[in-house]
C-alpha positions, 0 to 999 in steps of 0.5 A: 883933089879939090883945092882952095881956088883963092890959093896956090899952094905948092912944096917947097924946101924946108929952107925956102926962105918964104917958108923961113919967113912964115915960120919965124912969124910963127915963133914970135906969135908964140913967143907973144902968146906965152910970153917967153920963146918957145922952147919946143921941146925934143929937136926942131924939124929940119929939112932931114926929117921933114917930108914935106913942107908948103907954103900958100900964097894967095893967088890975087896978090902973090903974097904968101899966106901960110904954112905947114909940113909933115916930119916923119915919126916913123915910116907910117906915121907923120906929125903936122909942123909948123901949121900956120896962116898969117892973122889976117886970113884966119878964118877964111878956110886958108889953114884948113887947105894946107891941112888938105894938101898935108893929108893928101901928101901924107896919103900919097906917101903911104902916111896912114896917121897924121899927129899934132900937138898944140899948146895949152894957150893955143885954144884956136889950134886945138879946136883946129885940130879937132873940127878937122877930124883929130882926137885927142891922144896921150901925149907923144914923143917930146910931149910925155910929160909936157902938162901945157902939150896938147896931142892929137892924131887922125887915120889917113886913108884914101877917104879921108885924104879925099873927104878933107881935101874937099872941105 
C-alpha cells in the first residue's frame, strides 16, 4: 500500500484521547453546521463495535490531522465513522489517505463493502464519498426515514483496497 508520505497514520483505541479530541471537533463543526447538536441517530460507535479506528498526524509537525473508523454492521459489511480532517488540511489529500487505510484495513478484515452516510448540509463529505468510488444507496440502518440522511456504499476487494490506497 502506498501511503501519504507527509502523514503517519497508525490504529489506535476508540478511547485514545487523540482520537477523543478530533471527534469532539467533529461534533461541533456540526453542531455549527446545523446549528443544533447532532443528534446521531441509533447508538453512538463505541470501542465494542468499532474494528478500527486511526488517527493522522502530520509527520513534519507531529500534530494530528484527522480521523476515521470502521464500525461493523455486519460480519462483511462495515460504515466509515467519524471521517474527519481538521480545516486547515482540506484539500490536501489527508481524508482521502485515511479513507485508503479504512479500505485497506476493511480488506484485510474480510469487509467486502464500506457504507457511509452524510448529512444534507455536508455537501463536501458527499461529494467525498462519491469521487472516492461510493454510490448512492437507500438509506440504512438508523438513516430509514432520515430525509437530511444521505447513504452511500462502495465493494472492497483487493482491486480496489489496492487501487484507493494508491490515489
Amino acid at each position: 500500500m502506498q501511503t501519504n508520505p507527509r502523514l503517519n497514520i497508525r490504529q489506535v483505541t476508540w478511547a485514545n484521547p487523540v482520537g477523543a479530541d478530533l471527534r469532539a471537533a467533529q461534533q461541533a463543526e456540526l453542531e455549527a453546521r446545523f446549528g443544533r447538536p447532532d443528534h446521531e441517530p441509533g447508538p453512538p460507535p463505541s470501542e465494542a463495535d468499532t474494528a478500527v479506528f486511526l488517527v493522522a498526524h502530520d509527520k513534519a509537525s507531529g500534530q494530528p490531522v484527522g480521523c476515521g473508523g470502521l464500525r461493523m454492521l455486519d460480519a462483511h459489511t462495515a460504515e466509515i465513522k467519524r471521517l474527519y480532517v481538521l480545516p486547515y488540511t482540506r484539500g490536501s489529500g489527508v481524508a482521502s489517505s485515511i479513507l485508503a487505510a479504512l479500505e485497506a484495513h476493511a480488506y484485510a478484515l474480510g469487509i467486502t463493502t464500506l457504507t457511509a452516510e452524510a448529512g444534507s448540509v455536508q455537501t463536501d463529505g458527499r461529494q467525498f464519498y462519491e469521487n472516492s468510488g461510493f454510490v448512492s444507496v437507500p438509506n440504512f440502518g438508523p438513516y430509514v426515514g432520515m430525509v437530511h440522511s444521505y447513504c452511500y456504499a462502495k465493494p472492497i476487494d483487493s482491486h480496489s483496497a489496492a487501487h484507493t490506497a494508491m490515489a
